[in-house]
Rosetta silent file (secondary structure, phi, psi, omega in degrees, C-alpha in Angstrom):
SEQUENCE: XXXXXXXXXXXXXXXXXXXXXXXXXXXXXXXXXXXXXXXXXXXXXXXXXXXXXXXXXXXXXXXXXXXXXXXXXXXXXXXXXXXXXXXXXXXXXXXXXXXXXXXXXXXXXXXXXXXXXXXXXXXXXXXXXXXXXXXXXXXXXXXXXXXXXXXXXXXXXXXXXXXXXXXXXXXXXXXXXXXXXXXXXXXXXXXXXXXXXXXXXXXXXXXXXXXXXXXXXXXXXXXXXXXXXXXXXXXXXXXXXXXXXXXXXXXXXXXXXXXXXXXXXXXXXXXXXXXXXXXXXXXXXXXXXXXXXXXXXXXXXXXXXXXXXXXXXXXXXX
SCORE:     score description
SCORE:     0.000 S_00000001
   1 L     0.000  122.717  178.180   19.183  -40.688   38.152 S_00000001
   2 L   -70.063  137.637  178.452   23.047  -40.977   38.004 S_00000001
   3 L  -100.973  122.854  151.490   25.452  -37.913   39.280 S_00000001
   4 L   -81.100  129.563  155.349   28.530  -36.743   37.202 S_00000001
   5 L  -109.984  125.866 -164.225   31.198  -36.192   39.897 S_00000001
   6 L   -69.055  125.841  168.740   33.125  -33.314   38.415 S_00000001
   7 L   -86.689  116.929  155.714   37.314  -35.225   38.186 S_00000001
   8 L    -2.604  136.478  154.186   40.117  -32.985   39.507 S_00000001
   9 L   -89.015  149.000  171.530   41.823  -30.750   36.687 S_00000001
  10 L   -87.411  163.574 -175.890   45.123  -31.509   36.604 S_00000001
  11 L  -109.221  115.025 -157.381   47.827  -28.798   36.762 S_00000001
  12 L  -104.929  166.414  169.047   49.558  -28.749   33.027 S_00000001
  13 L   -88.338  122.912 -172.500   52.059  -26.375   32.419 S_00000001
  14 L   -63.934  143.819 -174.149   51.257  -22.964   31.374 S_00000001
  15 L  -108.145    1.420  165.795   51.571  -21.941   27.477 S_00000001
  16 L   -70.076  147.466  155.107   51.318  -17.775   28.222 S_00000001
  17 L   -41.278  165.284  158.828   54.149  -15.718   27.683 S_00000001
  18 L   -88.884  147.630 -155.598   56.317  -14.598   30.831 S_00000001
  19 L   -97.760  -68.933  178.368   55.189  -11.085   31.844 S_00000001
  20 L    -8.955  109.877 -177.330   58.901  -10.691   33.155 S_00000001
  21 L   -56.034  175.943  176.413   61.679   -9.188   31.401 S_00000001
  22 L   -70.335  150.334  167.084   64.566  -11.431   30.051 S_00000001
  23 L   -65.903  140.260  176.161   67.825  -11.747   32.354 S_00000001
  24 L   -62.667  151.762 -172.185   70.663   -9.208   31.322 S_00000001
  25 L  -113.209  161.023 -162.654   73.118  -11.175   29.599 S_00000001
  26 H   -59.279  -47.025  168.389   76.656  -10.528   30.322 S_00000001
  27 H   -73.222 -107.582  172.199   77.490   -8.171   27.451 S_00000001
  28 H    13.969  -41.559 -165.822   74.424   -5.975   28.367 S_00000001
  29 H   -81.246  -59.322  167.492   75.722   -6.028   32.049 S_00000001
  30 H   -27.524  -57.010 -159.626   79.366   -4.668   30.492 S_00000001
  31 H   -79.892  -14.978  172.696   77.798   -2.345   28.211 S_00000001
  32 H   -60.532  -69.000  167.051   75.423   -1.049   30.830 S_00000001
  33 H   -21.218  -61.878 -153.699   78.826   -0.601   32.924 S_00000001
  34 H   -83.608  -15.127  164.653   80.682    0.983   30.634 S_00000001
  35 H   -60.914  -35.625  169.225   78.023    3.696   29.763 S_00000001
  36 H   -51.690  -43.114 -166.042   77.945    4.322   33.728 S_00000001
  37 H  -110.490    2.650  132.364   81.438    5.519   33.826 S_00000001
  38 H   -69.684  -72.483  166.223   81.782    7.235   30.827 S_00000001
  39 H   -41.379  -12.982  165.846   79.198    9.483   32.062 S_00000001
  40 L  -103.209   -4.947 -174.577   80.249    9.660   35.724 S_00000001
  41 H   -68.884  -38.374  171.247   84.162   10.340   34.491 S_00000001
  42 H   -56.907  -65.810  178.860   83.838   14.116   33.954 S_00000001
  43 H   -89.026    9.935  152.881   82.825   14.491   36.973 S_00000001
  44 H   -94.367  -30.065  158.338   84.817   12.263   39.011 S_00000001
  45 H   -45.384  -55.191  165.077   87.938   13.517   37.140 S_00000001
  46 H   -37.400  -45.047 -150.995   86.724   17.464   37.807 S_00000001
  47 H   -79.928  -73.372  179.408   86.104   17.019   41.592 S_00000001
  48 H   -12.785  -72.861 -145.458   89.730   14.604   41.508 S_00000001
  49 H   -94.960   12.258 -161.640   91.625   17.468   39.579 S_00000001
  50 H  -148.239  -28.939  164.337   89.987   20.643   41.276 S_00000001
  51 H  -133.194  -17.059  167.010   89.314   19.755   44.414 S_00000001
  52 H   -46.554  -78.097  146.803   90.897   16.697   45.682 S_00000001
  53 L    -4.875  -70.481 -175.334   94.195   17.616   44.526 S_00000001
  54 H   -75.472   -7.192 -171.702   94.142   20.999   45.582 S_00000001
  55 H  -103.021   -2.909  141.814   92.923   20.205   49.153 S_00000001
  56 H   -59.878  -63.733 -172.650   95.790   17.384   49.188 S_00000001
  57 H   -39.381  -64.438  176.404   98.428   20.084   47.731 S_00000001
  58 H   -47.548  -39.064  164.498   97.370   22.797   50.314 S_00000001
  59 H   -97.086    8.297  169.203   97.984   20.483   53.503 S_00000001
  60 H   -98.111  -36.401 -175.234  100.963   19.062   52.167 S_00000001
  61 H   -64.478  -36.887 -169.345  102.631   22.894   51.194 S_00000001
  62 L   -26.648  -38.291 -146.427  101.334   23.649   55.169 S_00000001
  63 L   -91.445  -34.090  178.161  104.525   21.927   56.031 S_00000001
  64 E  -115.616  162.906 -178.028  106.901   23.750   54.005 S_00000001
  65 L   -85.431  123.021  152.652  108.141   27.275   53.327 S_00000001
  66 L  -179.347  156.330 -164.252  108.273   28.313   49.639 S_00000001
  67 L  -112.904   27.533 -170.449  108.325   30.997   47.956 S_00000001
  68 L    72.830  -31.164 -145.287  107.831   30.126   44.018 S_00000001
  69 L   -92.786  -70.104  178.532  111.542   31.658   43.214 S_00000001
  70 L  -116.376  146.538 -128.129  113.124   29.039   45.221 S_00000001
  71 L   -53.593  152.303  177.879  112.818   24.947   45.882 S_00000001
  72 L   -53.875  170.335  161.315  109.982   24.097   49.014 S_00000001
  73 L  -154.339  111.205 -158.666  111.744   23.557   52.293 S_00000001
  74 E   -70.437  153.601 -147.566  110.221   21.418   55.036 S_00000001
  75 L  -134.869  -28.825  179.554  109.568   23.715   57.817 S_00000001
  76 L    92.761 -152.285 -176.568  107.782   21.017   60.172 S_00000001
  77 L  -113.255   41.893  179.598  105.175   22.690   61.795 S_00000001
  78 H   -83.399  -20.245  135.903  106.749   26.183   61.972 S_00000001
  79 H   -14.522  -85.063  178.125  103.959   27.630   60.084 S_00000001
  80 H   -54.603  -66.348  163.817  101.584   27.100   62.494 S_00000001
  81 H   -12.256  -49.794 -169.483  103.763   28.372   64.992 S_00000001
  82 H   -75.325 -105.067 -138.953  104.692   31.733   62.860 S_00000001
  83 H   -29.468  -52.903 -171.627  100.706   32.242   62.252 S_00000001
  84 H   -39.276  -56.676 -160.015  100.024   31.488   66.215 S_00000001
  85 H   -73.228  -23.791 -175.706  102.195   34.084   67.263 S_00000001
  86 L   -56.313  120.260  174.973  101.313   36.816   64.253 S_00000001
  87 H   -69.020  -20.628 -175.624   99.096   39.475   65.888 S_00000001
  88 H   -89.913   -6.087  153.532   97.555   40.402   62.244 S_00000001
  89 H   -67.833  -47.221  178.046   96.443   36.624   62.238 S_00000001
  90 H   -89.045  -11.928  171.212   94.832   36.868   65.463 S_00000001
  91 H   -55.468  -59.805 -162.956   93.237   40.123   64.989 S_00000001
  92 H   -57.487  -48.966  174.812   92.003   38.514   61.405 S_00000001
  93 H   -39.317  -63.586 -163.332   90.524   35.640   63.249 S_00000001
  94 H   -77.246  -86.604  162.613   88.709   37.503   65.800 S_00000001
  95 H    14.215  -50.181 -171.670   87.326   40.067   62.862 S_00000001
  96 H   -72.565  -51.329 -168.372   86.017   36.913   61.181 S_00000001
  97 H   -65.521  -34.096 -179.186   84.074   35.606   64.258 S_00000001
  98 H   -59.897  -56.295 -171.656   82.612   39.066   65.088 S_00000001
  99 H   -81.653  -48.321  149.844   81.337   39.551   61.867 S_00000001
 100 H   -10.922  -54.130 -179.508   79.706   36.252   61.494 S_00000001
 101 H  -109.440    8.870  139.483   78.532   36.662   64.071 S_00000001
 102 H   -40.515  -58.775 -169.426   76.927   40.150   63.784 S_00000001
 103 H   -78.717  -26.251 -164.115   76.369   39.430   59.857 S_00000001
 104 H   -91.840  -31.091 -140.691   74.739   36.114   60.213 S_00000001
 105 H   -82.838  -65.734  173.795   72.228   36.826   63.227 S_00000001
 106 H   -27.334  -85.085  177.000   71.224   40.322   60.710 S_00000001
 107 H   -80.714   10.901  132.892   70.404   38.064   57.904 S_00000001
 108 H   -83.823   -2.005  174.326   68.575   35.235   58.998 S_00000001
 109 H   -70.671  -81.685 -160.367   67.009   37.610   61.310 S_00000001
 110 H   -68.164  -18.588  168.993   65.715   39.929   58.268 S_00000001
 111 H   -58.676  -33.436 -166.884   65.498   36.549   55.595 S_00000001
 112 H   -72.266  -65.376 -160.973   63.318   35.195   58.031 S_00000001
 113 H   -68.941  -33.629 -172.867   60.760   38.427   59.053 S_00000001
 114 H   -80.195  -48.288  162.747   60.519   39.210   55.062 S_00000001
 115 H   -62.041  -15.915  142.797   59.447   35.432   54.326 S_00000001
 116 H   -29.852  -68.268  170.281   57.111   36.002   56.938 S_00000001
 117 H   -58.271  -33.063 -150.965   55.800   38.695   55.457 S_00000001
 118 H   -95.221  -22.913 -176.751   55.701   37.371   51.617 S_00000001
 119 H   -71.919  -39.528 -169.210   54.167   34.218   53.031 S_00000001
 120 L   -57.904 -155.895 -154.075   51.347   35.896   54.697 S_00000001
 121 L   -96.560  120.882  168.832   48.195   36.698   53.090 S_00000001
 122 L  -160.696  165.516 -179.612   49.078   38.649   49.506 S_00000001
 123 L   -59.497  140.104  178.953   48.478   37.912   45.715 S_00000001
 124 H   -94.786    8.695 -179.090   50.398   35.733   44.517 S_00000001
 125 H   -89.896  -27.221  157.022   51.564   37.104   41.394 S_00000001
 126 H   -56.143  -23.111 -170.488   53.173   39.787   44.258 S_00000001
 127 H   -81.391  -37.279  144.980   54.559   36.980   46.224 S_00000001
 128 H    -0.447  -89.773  154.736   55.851   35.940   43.076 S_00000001
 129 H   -11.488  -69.962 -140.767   57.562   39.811   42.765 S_00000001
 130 H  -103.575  -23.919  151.150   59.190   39.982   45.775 S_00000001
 131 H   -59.053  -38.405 -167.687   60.714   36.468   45.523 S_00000001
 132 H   -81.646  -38.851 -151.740   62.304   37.257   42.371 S_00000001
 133 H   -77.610  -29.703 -152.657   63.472   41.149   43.205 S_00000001
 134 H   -96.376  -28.782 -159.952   64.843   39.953   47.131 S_00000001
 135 H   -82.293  -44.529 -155.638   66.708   36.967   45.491 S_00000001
 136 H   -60.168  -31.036  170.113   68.529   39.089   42.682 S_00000001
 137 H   -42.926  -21.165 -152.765   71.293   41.028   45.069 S_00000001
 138 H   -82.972  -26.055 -146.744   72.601   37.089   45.050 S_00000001
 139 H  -109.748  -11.117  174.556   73.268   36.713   41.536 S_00000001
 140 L  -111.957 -168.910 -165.630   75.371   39.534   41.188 S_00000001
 141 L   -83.420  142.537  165.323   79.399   39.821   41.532 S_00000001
 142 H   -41.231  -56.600 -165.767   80.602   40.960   45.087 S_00000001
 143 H   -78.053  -35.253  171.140   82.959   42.682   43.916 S_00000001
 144 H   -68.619  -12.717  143.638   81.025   45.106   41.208 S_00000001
 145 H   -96.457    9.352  148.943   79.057   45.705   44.100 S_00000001
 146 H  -102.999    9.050  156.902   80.939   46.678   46.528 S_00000001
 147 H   -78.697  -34.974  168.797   82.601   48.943   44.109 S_00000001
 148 H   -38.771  -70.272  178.402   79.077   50.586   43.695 S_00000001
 149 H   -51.737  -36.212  166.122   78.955   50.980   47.519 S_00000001
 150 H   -40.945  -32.501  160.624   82.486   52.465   47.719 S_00000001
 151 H   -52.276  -58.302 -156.046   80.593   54.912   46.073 S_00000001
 152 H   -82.978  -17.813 -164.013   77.662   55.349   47.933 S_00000001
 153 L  -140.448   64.025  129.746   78.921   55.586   51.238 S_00000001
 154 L   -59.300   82.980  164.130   81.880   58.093   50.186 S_00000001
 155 L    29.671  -88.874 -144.680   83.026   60.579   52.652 S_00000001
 156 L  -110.743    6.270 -178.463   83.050   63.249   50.774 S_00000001
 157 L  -157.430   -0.142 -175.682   80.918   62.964   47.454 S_00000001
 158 L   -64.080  148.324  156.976   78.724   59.234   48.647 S_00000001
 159 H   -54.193  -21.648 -144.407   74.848   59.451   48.037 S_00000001
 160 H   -79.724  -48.195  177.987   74.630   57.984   51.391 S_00000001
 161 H   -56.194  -43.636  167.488   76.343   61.373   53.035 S_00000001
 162 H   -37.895  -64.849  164.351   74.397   63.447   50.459 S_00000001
 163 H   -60.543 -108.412 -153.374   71.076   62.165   52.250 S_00000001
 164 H   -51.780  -17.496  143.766   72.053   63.068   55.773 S_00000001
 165 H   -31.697  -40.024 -151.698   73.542   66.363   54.684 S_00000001
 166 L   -72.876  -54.655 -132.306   70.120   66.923   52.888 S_00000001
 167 L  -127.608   37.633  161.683   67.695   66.450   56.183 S_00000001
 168 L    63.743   21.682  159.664   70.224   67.968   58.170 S_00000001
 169 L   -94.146  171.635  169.849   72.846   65.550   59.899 S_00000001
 170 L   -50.652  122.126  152.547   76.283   65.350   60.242 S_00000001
 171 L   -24.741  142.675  168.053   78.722   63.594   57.662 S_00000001
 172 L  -126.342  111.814  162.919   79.649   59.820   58.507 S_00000001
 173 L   -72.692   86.654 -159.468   83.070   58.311   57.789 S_00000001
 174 L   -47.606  -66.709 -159.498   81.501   55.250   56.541 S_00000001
 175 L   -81.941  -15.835 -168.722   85.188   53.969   55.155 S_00000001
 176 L  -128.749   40.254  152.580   87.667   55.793   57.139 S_00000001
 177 L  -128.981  167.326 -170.103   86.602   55.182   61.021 S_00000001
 178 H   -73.754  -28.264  170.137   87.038   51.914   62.306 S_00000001
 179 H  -104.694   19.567  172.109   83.131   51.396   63.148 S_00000001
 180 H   -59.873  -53.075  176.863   82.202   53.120   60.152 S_00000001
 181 H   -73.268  -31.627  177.477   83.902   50.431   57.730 S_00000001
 182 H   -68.323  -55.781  172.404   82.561   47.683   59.885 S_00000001
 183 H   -44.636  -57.967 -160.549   79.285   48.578   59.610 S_00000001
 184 H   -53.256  -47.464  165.239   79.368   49.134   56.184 S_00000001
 185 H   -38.286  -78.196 -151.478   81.173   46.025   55.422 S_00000001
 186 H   -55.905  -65.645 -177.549   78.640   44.063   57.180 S_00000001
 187 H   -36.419  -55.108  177.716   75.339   46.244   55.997 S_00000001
 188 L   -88.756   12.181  149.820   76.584   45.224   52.417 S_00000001
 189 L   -76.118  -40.371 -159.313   77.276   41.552   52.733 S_00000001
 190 L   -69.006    6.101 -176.181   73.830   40.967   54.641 S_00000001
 191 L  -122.631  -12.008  170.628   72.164   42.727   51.485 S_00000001
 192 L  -105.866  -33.689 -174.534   73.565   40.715   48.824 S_00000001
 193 L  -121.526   45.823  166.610   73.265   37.319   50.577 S_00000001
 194 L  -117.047   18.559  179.219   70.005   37.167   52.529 S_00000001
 195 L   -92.489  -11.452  160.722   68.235   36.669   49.303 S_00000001
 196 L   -92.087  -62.844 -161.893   69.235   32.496   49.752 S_00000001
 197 H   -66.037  -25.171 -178.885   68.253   32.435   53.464 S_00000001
 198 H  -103.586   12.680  151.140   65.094   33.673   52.534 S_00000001
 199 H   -77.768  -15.038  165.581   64.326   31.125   50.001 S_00000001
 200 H   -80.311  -26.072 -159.383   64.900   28.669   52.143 S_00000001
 201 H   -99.643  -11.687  150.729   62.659   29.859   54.874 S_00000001
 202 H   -56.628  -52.879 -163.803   60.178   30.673   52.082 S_00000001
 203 H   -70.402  -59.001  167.878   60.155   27.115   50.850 S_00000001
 204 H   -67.087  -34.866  151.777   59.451   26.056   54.672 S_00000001
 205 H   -62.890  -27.632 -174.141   56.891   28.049   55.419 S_00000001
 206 H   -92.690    3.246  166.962   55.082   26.949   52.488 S_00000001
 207 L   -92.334   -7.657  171.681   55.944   23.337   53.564 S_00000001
 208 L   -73.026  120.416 -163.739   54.145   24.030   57.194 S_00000001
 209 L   -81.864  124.284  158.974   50.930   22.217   56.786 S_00000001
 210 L    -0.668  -48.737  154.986   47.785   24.830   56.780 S_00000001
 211 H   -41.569  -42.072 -159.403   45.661   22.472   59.188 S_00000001
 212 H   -73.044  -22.148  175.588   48.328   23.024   62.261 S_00000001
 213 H   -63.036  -77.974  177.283   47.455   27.115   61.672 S_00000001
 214 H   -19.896  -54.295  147.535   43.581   26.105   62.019 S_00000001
 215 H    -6.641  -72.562 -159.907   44.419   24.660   64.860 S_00000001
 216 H   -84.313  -15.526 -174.788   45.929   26.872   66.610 S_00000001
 217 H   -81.645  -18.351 -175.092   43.654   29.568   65.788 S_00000001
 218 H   -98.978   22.047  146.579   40.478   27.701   67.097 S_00000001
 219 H   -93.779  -14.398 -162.672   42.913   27.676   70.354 S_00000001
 220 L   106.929  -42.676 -171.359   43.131   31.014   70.567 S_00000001
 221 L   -86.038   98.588 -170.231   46.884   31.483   69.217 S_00000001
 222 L  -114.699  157.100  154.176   47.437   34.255   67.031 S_00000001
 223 L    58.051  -95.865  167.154   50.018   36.680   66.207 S_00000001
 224 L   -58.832  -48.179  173.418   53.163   36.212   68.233 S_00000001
 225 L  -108.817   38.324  -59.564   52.776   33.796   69.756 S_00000001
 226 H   159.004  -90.175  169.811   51.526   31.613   66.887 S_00000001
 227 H   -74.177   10.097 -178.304   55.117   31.866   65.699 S_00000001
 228 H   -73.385  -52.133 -143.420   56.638   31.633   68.797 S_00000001
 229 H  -112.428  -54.979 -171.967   55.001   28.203   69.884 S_00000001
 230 H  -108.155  -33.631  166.674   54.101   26.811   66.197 S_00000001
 231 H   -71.224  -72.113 -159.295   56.299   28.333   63.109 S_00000001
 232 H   -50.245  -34.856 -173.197   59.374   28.692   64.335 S_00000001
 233 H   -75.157  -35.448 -161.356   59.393   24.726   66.223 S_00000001
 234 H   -89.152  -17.180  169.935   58.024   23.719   62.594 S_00000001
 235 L   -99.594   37.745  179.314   60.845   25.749   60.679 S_00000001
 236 H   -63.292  -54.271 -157.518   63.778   24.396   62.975 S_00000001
 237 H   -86.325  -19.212  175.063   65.021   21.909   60.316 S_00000001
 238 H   -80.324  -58.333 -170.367   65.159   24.711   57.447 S_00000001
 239 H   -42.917  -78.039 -110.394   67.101   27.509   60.118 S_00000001
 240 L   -86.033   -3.238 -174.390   69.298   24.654   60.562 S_00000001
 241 L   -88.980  -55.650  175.064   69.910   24.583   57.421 S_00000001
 242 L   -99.463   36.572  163.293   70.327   28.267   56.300 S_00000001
 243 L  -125.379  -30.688  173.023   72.392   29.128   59.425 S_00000001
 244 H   -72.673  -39.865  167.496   74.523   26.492   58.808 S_00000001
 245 H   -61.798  -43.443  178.496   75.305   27.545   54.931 S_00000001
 246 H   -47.668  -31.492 -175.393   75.615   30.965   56.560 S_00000001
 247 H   -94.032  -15.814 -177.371   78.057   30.575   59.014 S_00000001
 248 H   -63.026  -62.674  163.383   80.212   28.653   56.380 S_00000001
 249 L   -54.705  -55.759 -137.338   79.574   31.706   53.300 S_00000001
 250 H   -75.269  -47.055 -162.458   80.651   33.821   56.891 S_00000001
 251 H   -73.825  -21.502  170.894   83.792   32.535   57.501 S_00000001
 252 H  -130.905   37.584  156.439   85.325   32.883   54.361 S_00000001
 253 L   -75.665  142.082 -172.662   84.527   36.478   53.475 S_00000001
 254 L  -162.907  -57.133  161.712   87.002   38.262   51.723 S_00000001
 255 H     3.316  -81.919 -155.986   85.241   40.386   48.577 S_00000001
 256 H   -73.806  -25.829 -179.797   83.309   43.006   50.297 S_00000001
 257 H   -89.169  -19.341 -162.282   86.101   44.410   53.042 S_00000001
 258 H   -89.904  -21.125  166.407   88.919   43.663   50.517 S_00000001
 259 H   -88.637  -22.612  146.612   87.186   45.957   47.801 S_00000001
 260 H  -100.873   -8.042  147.532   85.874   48.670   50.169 S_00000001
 261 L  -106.060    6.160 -159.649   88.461   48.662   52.681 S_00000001
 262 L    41.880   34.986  177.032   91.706   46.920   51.950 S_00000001
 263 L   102.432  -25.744 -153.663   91.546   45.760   55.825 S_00000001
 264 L  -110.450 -155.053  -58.006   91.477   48.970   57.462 S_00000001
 265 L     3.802  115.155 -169.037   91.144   51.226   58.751 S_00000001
 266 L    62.582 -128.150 -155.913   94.577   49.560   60.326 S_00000001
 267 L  -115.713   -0.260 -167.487   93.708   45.829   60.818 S_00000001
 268 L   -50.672  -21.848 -178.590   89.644   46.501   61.938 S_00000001
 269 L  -132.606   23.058  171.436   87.922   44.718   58.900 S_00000001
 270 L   -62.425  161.741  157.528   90.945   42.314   58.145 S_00000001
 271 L  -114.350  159.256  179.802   89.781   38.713   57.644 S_00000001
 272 H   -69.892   -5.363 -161.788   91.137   35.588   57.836 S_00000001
 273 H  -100.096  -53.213 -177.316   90.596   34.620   53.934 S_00000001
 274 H   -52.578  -24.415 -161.664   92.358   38.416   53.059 S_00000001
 275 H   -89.219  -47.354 -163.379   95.419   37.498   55.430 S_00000001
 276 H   -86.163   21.091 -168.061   95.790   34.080   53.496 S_00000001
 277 H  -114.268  -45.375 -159.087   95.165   36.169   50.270 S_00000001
 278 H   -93.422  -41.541 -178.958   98.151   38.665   51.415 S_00000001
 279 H   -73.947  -35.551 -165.624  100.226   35.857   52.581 S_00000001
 280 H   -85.707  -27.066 -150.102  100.103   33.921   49.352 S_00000001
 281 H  -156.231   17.720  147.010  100.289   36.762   46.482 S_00000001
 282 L  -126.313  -36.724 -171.777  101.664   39.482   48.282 S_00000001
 283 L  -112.797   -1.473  132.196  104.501   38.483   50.466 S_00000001
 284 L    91.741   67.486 -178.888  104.877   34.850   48.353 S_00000001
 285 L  -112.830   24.883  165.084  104.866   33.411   51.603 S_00000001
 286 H     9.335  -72.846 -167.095  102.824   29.923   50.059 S_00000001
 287 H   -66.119  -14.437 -171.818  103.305   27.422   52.825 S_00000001
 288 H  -100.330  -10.585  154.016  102.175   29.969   55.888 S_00000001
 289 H   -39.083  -63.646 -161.507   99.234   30.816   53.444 S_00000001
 290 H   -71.793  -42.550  171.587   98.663   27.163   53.171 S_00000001
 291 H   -50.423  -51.444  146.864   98.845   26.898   57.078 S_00000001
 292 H   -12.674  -84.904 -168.257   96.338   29.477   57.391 S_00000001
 293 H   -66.518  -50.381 -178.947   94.066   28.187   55.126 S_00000001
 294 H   -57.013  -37.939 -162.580   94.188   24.567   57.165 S_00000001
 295 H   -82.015   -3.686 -170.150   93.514   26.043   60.664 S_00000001
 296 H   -92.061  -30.810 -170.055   90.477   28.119   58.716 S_00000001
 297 H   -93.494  -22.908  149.214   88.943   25.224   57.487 S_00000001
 298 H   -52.918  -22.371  179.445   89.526   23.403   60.587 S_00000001
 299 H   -77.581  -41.759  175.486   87.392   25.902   62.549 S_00000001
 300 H   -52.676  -37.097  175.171   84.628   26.009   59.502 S_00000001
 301 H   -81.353  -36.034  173.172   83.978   21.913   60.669 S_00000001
 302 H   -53.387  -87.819 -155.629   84.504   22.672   64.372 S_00000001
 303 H   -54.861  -21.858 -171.867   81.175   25.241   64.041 S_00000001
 304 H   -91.103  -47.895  168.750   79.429   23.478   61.969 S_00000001
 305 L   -34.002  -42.392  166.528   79.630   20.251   63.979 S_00000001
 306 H   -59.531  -42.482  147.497   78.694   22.001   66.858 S_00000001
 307 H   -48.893    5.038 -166.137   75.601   23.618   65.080 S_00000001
 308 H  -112.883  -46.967  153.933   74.920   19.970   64.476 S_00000001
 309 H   -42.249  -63.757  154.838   75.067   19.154   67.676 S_00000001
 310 L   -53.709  -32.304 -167.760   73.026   21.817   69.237 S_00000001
 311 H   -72.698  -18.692  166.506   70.558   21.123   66.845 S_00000001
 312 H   -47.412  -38.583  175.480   69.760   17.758   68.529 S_00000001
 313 H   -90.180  -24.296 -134.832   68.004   19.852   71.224 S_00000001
 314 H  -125.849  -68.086  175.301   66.593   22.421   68.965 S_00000001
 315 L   -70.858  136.766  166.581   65.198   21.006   65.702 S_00000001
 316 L  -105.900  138.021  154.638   61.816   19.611   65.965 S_00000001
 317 L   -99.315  140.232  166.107   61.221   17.019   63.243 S_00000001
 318 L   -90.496    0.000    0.000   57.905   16.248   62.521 S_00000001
């Protein structure tokens, strides 16, 4: 009996469509184009005309003296000079770094132990609660609140004095001693903006995965040192994060001391943002304003690099 030997198929050219779209055609590539940058121009024009500009303007005015009234006059670097030598500059300086670093250590210290707390074991329509009510100091204007506190922690008629009067202490001259007004200053920045640091350090604790806790407890490691040795290495890269926006928001306070103290008592709560506030629109002193304002923002990249830096040793990534 004869065997059919099955013959090769040959390989014909396929009649299915292509699954593939068509190639963009030229006009399509244009029109594609031109849709990009009508929709990025507002907001390369904004940042160009709002912040470019003015951060061009400001280190070019550094260099000269004027005073609106009459023409600029290049001054060189005599600015810098004048500011070096101003004692109400270097006071303002030093003011700034204290309370930074006083004000920042306070709130990520208390942003931190209250997302502790909200993380730990509660309901979550509570957790919920206390995110929204801790966040809300953030949202409102500096300045209508520290005219509220200018209230509260009034000499001679504040609630705050009212209460220690009531349970039997002495008056405090919150606003008119020099570490009265510091405090105060400080106590009411760290309470309106430690409602961001602790959304960040919310958001990272709830990004810590639930196994490494399991872990540690079927180790043994509870309670302190729990976070010592396992939260805190796993929330490195968020502190580094919310210490750095902190010290940044630090450094350019001006609000809460210029609306409850005007500076004072004397020069004790001046800042560097108030002295380039005073230089520019009280004494129309523009270019030593402008100088100011350069050497402030040089220092704001000096710290933060250096928090950047440090952080190499510090942050654990996982």
């Amino acid at each position: 009996m004869a065997t059919t030997v099955p013959t090769p198929t040959t390989d014909l050219p396929s009649t299915a469509p292509a699954t593939g779209r068509r190639p963009e055609t030229a006009r399509q590539r244009r029109t594609r184009r031109l849709l990009v940058t009508l929709f990025l121009a507002p907001t390369v024009v904004g940042i160009g005309l709002f912040t470019l500009v003015p951060i061009v303007a400001s280190v070019l005015l550094a260099f000269f003296r004027w005073d609106v009234i009459t023409p600029p006059r290049f001054a060189g670097l005599d600015n810098f000079a004048d500011i070096g030598a101003d004692p109400t500059v270097r006071v303002a300086f030093l003011n700034t770094f204290v309370f930074v670093v006083v004000a920042v250590t306070l709130q990520l210290g208390v942003a931190m132990g209250l997302a502790v707390l909200v993380q730990s074991s509660m309901p979550g329509w509570l957790r919920s609660f206390f995110r929204s009510t801790l966040f809300f100091p953030l949202i409102l204007s500096a300045a209508s609140v520290s005219l509220v506190m200018a209230y509260l922690f009034n000499e001679d008629f504040g609630l705050v004095n009212s209460v220690l009067t009531g349970v039997g202490l002495p008056d405090v001259p919150w606003l008119t001693s020099t570490t009265g007004a510091a405090v105060v200053v400080v106590l009411v920045y760290v309470w309106q903006n430690f409602g961001f640091s602790f959304l960040l350090f919310v958001g990272g604790l709830a990004a810590i995965p639930r196994d490494v806790y399991e872990a540690s407890s079927l180790d043994g490691i509870e309670g302190w040192a729990r976070f010592r040795w396992i939260t805190l290495p796993l929330l490195s890269p968020t502190v580094l994060v919310a210490s750095v926006m902190a010290v940044i928001n630090a450094l350019q306070i001006f609000d809460q001391p210029y609306v409850l103290t005007r500076g004072g008592p004397g020069d004790s709560t001046r800042t560097a943002v108030m002295v380039i506030f005073e230089s520019a629109f009280q004494q129309l002193q523009f270019g030593r304003a402008a100088a100011i304002g350069v050497v402030l923002t040089l220092l704001i990249m000096a710290v933060t690099a250096v928090q950047f830096r440090l952080s190499r040793r510090y942050v654990f990534h996982q």
